[in-house]
PyMOL Python script that loads the backbone (N, CA, C, O; Angstrom):
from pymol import cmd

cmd.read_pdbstr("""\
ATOM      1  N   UNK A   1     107.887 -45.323  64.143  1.00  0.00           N
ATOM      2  CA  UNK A   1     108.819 -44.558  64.945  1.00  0.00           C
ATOM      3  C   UNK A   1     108.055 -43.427  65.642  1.00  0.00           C
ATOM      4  O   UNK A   1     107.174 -42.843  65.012  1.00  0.00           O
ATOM      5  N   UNK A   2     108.362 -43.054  67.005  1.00  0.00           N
ATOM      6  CA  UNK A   2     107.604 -42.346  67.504  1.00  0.00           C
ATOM      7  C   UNK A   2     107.944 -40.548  67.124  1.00  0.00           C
ATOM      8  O   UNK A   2     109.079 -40.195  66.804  1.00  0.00           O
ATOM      9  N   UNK A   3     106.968 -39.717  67.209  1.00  0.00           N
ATOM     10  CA  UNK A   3     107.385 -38.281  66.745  1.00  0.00           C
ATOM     11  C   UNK A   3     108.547 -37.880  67.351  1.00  0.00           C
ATOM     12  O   UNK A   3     109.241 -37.324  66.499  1.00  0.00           O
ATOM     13  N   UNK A   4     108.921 -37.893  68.093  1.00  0.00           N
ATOM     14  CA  UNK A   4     109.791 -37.235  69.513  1.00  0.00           C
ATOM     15  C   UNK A   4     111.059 -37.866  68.976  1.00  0.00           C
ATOM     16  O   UNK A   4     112.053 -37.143  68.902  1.00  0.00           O
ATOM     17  N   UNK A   5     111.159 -39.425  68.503  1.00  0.00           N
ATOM     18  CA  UNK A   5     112.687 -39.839  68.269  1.00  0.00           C
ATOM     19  C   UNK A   5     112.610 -39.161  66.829  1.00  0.00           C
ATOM     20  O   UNK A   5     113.671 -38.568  66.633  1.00  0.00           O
ATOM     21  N   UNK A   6     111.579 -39.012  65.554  1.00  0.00           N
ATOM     22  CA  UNK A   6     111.890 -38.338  64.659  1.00  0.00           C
ATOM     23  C   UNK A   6     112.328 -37.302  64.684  1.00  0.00           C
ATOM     24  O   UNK A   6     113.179 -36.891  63.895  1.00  0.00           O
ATOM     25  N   UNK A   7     111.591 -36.373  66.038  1.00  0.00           N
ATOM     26  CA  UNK A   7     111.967 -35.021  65.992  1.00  0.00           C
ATOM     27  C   UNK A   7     113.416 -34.591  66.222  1.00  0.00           C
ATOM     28  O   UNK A   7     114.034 -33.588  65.867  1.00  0.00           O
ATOM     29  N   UNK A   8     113.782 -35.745  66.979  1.00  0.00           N
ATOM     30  CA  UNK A   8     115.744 -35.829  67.622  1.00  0.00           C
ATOM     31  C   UNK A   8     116.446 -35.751  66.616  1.00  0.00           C
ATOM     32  O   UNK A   8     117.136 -34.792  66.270  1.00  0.00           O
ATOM     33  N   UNK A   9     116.247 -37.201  65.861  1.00  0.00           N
ATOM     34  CA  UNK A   9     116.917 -37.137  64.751  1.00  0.00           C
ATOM     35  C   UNK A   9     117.222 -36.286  64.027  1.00  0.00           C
ATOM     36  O   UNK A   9     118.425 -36.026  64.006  1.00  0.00           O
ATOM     37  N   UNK A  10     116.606 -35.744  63.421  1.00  0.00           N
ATOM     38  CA  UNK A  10     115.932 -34.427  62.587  1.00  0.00           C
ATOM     39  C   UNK A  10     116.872 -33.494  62.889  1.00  0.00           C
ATOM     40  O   UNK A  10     117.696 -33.236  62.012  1.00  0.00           O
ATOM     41  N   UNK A  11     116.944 -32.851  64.076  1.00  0.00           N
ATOM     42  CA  UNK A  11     117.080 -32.442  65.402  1.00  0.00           C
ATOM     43  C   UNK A  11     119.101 -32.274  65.500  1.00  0.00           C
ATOM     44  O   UNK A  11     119.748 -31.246  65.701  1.00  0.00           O
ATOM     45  N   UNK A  12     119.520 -33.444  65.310  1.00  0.00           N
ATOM     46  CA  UNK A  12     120.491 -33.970  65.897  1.00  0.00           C
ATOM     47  C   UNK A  12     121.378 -33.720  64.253  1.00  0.00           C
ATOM     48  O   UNK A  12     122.563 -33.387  64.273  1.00  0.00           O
ATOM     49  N   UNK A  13     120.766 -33.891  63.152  1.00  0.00           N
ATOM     50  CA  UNK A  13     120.981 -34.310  62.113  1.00  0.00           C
ATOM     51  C   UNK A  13     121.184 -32.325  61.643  1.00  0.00           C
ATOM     52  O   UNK A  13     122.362 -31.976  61.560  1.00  0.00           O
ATOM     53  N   UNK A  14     120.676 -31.791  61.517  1.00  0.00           N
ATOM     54  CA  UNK A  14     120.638 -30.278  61.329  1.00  0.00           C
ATOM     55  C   UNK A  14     121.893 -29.870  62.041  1.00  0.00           C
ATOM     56  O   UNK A  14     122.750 -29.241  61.421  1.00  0.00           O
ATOM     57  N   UNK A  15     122.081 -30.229  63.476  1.00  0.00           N
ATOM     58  CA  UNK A  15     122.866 -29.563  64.235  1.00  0.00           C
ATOM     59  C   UNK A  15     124.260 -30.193  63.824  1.00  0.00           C
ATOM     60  O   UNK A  15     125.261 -29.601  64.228  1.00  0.00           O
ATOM     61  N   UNK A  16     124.404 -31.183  63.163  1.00  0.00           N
ATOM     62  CA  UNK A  16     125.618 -32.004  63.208  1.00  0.00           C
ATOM     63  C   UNK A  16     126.294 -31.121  61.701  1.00  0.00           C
ATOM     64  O   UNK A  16     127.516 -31.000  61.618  1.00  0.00           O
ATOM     65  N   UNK A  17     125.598 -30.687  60.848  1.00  0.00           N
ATOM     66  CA  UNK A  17     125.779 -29.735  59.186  1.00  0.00           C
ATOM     67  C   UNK A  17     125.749 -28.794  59.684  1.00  0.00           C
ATOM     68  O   UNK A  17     126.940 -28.563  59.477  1.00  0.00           O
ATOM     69  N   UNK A  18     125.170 -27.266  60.638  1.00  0.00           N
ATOM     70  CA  UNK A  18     125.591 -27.234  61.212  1.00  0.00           C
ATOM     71  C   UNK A  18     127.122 -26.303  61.853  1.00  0.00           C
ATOM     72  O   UNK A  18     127.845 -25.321  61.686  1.00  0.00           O
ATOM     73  N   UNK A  19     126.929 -27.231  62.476  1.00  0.00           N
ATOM     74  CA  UNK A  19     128.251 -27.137  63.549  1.00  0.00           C
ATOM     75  C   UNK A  19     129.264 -28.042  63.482  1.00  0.00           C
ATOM     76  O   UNK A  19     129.943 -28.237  64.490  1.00  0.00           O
ATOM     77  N   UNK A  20     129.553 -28.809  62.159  1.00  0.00           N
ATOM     78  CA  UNK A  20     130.369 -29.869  62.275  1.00  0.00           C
ATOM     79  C   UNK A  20     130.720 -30.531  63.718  1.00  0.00           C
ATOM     80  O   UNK A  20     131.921 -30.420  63.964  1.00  0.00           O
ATOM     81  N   UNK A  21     130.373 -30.840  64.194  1.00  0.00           N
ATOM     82  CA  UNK A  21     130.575 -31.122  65.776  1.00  0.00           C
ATOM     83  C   UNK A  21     130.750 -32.962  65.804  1.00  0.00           C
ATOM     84  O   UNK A  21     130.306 -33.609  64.855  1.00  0.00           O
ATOM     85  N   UNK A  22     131.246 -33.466  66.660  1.00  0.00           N
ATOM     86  CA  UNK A  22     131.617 -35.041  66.408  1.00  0.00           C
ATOM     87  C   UNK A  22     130.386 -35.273  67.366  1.00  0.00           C
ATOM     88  O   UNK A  22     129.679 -34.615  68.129  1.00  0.00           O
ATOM     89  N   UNK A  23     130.538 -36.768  66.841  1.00  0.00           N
ATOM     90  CA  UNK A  23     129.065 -37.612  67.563  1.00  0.00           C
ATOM     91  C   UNK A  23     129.327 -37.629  69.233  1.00  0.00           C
ATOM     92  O   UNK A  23     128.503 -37.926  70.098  1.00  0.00           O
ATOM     93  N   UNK A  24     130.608 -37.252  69.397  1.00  0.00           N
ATOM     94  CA  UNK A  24     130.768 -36.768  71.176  1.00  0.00           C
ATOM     95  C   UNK A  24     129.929 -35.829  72.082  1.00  0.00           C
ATOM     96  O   UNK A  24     129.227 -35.761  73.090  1.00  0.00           O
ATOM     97  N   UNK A  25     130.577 -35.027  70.852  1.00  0.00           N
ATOM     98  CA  UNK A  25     130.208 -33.180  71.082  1.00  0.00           C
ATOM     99  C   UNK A  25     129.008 -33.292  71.168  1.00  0.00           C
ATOM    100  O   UNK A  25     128.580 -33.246  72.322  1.00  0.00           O
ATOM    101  N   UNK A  26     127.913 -33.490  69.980  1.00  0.00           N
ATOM    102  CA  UNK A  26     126.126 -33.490  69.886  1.00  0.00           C
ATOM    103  C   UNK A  26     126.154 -34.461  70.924  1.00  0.00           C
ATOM    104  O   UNK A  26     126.114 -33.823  71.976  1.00  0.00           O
ATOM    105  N   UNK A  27     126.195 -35.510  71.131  1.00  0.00           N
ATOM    106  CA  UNK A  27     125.698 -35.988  72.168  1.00  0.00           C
ATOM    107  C   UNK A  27     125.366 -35.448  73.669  1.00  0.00           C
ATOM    108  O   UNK A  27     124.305 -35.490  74.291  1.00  0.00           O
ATOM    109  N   UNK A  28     126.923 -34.810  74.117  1.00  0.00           N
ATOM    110  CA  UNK A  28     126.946 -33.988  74.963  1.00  0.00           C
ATOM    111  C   UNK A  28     125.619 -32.895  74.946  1.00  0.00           C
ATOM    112  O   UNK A  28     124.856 -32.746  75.901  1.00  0.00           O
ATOM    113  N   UNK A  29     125.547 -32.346  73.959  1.00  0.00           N
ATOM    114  CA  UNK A  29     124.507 -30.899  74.057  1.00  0.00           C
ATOM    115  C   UNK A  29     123.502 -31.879  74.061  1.00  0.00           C
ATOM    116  O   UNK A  29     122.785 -31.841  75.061  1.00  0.00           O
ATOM    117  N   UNK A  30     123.276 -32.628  73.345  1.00  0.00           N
ATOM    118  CA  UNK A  30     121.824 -33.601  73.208  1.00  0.00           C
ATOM    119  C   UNK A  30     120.811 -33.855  74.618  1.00  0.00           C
ATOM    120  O   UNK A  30     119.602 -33.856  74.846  1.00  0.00           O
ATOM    121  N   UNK A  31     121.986 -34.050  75.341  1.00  0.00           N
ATOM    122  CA  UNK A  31     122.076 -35.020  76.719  1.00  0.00           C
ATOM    123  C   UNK A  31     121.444 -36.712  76.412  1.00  0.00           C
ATOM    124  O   UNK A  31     120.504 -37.354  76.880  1.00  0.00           O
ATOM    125  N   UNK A  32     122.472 -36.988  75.417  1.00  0.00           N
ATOM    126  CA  UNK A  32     122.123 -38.838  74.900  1.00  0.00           C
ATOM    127  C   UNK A  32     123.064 -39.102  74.590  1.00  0.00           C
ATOM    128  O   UNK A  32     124.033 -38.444  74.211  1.00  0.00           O
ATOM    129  N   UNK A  33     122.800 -40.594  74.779  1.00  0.00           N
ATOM    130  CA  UNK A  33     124.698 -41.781  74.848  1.00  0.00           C
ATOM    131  C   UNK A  33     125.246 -40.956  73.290  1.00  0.00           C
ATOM    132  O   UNK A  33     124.750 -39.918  72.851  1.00  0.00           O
ATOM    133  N   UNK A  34     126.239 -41.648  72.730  1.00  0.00           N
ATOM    134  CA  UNK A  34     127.061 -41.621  71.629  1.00  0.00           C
ATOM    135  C   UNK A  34     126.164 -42.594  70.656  1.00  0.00           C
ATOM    136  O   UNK A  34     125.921 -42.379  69.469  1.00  0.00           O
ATOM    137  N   UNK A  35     125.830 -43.456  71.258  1.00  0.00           N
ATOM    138  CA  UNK A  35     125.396 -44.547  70.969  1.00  0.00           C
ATOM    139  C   UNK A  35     123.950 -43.694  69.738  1.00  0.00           C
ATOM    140  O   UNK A  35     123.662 -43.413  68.574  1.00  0.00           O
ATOM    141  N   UNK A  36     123.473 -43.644  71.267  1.00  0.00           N
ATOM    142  CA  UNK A  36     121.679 -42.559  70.955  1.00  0.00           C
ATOM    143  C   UNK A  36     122.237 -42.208  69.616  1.00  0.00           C
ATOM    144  O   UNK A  36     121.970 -42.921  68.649  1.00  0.00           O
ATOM    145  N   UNK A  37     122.922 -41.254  69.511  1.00  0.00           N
ATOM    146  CA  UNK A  37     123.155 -40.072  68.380  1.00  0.00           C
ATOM    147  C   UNK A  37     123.650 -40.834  66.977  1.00  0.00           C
ATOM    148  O   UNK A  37     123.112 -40.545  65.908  1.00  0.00           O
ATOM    149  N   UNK A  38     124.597 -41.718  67.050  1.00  0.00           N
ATOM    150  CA  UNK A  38     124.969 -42.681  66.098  1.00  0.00           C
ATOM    151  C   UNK A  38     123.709 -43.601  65.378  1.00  0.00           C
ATOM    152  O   UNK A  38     123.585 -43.881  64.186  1.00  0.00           O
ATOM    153  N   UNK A  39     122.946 -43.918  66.367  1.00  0.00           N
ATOM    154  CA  UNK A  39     121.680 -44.878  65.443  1.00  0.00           C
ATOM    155  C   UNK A  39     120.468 -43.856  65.078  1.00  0.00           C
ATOM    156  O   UNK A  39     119.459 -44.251  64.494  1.00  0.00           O
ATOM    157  N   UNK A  40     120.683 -42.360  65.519  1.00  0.00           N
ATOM    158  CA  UNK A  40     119.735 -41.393  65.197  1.00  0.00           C
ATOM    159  C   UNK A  40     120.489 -41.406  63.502  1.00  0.00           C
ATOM    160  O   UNK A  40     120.094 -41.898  62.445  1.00  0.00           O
ATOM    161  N   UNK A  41     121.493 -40.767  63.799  1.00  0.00           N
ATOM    162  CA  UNK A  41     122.120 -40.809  62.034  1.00  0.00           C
ATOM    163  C   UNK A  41     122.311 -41.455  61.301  1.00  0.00           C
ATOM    164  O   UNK A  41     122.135 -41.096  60.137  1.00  0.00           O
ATOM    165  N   UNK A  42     122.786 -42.786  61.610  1.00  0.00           N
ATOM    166  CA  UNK A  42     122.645 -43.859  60.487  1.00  0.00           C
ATOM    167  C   UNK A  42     121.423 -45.043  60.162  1.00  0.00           C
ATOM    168  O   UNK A  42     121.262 -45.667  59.113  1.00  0.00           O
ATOM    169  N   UNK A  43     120.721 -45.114  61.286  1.00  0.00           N
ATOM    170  CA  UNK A  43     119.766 -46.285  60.852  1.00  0.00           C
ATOM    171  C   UNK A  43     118.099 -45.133  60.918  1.00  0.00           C
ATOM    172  O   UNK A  43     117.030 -45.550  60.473  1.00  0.00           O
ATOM    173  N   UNK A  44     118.242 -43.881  61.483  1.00  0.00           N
ATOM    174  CA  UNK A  44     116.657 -43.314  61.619  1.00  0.00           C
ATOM    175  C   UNK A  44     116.752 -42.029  60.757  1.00  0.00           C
ATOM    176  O   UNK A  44     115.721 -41.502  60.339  1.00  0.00           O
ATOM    177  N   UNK A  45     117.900 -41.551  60.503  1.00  0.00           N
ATOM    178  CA  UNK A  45     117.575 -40.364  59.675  1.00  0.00           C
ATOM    179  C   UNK A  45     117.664 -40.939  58.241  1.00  0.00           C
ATOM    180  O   UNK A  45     117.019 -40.260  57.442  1.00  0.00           O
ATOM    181  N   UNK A  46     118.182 -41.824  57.793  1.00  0.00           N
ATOM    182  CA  UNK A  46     117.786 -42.154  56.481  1.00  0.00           C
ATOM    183  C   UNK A  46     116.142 -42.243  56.267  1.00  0.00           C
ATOM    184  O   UNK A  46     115.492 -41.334  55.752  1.00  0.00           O
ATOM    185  N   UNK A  47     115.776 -43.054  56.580  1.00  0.00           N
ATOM    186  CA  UNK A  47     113.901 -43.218  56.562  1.00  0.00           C
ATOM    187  C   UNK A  47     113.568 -42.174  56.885  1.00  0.00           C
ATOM    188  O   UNK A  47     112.356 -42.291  56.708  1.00  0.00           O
ATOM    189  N   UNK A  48     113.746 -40.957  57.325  1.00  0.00           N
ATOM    190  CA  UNK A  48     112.937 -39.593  57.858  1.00  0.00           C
ATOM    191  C   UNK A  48     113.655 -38.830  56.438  1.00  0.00           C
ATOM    192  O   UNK A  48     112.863 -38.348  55.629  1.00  0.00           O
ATOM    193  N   UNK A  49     114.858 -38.747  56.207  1.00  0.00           N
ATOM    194  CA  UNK A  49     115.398 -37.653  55.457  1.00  0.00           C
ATOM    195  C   UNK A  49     116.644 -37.686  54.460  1.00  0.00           C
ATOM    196  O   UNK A  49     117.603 -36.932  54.625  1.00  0.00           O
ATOM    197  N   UNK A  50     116.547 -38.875  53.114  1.00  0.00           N
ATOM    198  CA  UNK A  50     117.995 -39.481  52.671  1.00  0.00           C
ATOM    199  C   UNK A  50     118.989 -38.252  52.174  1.00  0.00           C
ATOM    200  O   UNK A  50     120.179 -38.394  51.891  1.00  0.00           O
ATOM    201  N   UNK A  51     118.179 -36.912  52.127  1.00  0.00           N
ATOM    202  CA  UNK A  51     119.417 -35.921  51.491  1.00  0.00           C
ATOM    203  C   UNK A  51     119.837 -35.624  52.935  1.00  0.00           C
ATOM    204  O   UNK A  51     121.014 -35.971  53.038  1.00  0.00           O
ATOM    205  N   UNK A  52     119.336 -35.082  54.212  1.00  0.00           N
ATOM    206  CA  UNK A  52     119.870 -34.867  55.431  1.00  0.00           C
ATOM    207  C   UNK A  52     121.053 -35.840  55.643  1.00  0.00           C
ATOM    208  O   UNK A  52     122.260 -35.602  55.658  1.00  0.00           O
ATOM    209  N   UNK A  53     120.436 -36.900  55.787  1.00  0.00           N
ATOM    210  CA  UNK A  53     121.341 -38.112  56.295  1.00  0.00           C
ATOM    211  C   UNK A  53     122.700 -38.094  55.422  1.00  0.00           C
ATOM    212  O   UNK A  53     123.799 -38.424  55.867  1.00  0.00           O
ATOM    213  N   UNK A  54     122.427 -37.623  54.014  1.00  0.00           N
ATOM    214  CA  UNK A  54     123.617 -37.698  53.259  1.00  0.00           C
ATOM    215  C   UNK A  54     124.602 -36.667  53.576  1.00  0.00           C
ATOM    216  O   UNK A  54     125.820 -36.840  53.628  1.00  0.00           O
ATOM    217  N   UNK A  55     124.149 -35.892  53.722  1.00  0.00           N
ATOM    218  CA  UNK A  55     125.344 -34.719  54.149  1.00  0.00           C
ATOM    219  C   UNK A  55     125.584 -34.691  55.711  1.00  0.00           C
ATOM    220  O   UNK A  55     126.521 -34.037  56.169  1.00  0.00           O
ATOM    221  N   UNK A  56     124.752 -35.386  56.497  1.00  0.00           N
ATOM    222  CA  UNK A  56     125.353 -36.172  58.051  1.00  0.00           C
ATOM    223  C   UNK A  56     126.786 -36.514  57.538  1.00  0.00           C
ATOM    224  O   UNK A  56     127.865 -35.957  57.738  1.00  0.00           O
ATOM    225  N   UNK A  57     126.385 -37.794  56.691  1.00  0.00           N
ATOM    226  CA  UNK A  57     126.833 -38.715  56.747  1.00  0.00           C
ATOM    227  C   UNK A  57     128.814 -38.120  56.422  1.00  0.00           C
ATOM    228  O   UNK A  57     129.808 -38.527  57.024  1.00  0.00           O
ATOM    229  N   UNK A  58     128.750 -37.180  55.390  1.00  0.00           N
ATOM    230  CA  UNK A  58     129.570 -36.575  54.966  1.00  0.00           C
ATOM    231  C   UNK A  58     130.286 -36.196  56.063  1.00  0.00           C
ATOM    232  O   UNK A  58     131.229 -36.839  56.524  1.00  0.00           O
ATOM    233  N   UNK A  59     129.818 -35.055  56.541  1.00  0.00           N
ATOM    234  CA  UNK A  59     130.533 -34.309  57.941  1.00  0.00           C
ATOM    235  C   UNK A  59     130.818 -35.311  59.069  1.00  0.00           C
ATOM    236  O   UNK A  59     131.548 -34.863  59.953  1.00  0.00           O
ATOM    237  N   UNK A  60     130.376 -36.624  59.228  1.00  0.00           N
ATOM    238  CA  UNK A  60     130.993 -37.600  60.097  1.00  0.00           C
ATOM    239  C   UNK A  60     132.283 -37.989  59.249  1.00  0.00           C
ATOM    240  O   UNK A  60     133.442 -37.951  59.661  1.00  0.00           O
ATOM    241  N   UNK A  61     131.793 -38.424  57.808  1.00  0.00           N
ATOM    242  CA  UNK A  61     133.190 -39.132  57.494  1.00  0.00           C
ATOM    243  C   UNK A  61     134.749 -38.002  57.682  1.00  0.00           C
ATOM    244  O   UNK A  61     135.936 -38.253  57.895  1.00  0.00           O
ATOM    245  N   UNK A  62     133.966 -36.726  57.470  1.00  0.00           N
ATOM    246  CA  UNK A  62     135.656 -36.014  57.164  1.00  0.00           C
ATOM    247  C   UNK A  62     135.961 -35.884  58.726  1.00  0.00           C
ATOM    248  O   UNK A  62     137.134 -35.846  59.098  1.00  0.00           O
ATOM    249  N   UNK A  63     134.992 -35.821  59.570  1.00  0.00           N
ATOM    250  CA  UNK A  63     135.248 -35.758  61.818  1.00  0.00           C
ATOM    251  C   UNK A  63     136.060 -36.882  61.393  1.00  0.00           C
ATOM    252  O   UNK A  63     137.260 -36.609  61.405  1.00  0.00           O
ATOM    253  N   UNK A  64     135.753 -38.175  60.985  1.00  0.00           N
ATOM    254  CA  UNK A  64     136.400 -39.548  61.302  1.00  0.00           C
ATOM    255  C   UNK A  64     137.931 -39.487  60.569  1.00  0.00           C
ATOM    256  O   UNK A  64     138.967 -40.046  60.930  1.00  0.00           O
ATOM    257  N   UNK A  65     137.803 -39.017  59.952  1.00  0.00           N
ATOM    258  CA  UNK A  65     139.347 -39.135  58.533  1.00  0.00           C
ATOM    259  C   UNK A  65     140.528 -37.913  59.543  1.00  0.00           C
ATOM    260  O   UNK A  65     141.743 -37.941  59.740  1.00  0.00           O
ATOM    261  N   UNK A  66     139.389 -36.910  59.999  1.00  0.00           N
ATOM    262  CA  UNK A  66     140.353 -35.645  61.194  1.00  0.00           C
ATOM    263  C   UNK A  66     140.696 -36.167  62.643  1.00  0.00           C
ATOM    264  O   UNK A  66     141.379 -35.547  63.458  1.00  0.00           O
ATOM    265  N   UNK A  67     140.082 -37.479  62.849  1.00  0.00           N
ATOM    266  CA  UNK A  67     140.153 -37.621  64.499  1.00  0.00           C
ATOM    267  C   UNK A  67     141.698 -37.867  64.994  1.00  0.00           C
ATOM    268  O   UNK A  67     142.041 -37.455  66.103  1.00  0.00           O
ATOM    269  N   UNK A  68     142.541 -38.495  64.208  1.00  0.00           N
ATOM    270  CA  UNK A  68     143.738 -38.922  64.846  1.00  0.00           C
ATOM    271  C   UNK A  68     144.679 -37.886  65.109  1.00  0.00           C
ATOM    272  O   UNK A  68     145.679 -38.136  65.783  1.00  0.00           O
ATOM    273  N   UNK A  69     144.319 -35.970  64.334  1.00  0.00           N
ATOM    274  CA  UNK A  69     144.737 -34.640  64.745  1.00  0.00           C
ATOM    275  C   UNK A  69     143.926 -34.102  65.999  1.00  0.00           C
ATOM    276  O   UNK A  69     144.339 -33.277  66.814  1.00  0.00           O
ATOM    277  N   UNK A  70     142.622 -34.768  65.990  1.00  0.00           N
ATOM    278  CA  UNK A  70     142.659 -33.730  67.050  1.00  0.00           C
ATOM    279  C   UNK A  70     142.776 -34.777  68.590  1.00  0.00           C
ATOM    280  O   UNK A  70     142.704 -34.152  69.648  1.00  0.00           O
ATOM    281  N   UNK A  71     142.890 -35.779  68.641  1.00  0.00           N
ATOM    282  CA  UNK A  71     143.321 -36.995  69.448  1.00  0.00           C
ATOM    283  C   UNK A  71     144.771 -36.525  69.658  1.00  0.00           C
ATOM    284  O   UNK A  71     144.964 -35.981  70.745  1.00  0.00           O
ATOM    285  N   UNK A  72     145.498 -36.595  69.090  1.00  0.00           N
ATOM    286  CA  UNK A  72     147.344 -35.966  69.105  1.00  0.00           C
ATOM    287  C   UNK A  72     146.907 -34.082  69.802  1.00  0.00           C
ATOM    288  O   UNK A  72     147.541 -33.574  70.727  1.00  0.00           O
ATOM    289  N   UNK A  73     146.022 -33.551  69.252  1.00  0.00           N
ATOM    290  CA  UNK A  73     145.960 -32.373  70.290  1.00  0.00           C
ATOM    291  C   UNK A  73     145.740 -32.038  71.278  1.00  0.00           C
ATOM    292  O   UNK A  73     146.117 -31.003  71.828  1.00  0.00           O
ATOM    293  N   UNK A  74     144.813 -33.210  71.835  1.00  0.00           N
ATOM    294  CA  UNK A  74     144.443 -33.611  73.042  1.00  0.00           C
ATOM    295  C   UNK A  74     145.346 -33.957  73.673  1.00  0.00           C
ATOM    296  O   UNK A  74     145.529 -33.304  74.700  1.00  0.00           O
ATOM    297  N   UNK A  75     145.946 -34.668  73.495  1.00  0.00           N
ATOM    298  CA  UNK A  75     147.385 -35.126  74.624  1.00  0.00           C
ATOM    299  C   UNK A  75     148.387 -34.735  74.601  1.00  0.00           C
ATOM    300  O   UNK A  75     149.222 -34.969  75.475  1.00  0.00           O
ATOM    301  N   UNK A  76     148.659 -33.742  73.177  1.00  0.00           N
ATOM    302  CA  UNK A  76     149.343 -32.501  73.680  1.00  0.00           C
ATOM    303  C   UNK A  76     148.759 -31.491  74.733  1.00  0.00           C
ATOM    304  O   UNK A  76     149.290 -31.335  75.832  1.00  0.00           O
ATOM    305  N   UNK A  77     147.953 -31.008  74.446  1.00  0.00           N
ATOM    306  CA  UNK A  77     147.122 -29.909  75.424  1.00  0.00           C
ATOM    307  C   UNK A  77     147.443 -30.506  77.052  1.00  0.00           C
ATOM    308  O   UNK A  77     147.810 -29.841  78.020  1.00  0.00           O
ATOM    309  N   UNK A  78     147.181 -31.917  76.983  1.00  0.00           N
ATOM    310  CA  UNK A  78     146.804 -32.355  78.080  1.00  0.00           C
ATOM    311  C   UNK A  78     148.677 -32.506  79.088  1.00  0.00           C
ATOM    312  O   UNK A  78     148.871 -32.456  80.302  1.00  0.00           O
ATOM    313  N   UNK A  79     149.348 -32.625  78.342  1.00  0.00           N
ATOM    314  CA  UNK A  79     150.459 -32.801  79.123  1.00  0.00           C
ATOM    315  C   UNK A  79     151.253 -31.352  79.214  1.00  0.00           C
ATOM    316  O   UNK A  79     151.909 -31.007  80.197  1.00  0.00           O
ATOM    317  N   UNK A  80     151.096 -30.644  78.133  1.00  0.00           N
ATOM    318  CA  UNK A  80     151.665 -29.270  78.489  1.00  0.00           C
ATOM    319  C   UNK A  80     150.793 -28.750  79.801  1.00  0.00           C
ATOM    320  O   UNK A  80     151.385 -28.308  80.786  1.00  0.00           O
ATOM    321  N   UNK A  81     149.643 -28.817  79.759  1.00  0.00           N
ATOM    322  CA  UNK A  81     149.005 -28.273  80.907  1.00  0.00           C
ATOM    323  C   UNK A  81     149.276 -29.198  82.318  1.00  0.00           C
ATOM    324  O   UNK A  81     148.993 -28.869  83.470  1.00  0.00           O
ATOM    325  N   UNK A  82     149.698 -30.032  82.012  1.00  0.00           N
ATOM    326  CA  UNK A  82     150.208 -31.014  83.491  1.00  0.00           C
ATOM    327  C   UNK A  82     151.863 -30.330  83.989  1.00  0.00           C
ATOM    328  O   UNK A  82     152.331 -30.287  85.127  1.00  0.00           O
ATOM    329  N   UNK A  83     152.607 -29.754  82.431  1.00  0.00           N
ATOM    330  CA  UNK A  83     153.991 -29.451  83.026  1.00  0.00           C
ATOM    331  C   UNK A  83     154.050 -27.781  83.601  1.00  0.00           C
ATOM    332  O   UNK A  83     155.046 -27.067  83.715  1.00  0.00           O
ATOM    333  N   UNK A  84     152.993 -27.545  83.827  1.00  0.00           N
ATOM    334  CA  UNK A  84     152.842 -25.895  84.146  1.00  0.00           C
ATOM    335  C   UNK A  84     153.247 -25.468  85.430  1.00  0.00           C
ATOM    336  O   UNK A  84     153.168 -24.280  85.739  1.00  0.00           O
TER     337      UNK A  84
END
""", "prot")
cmd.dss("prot")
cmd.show_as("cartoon", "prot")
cmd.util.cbc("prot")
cmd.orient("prot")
């Protein structure tokens, strides 16, 4: 693996514990797909770092178990601000 994708990972993996932030959000600041950021955390930060990756892994599952609140806040937000 080359230094530079370790260093992302690494990188990506710190910022995600953190800032609890969803694999959207880091991506966004990253400037890399969803995609990028998803195979940084599950298939490259294990081999670089299995306690990092474990507490990734954590703060994705409870983003994933929270998404369908903040998805419903979103389209609240989004239609109150359309009836203004």
């Amino acid at each position: 693996m080359q230094e530079h994708i370790k260093r992302r990972a690494l990188d990506i993996g710190n910022y995600i514990i953190e800032s609890s932030c969803t694999v959207r959000q880091t991506a966004q600041i990253f400037g890399v797909s969803k995609s990028t950021v998803h195979k940084d955390v599950t298939e490259r930060l294990p081999l670089i770092n299995k306690r990092l990756s474990s507490q990734v892994k954590h703060v994705l599952e409870s983003n994933k178990a929270e998404r369908h609140i903040r998805g419903g806040e979103a389209t609240k937000k989004k239609y109150m601000h359309t009836e203004d």
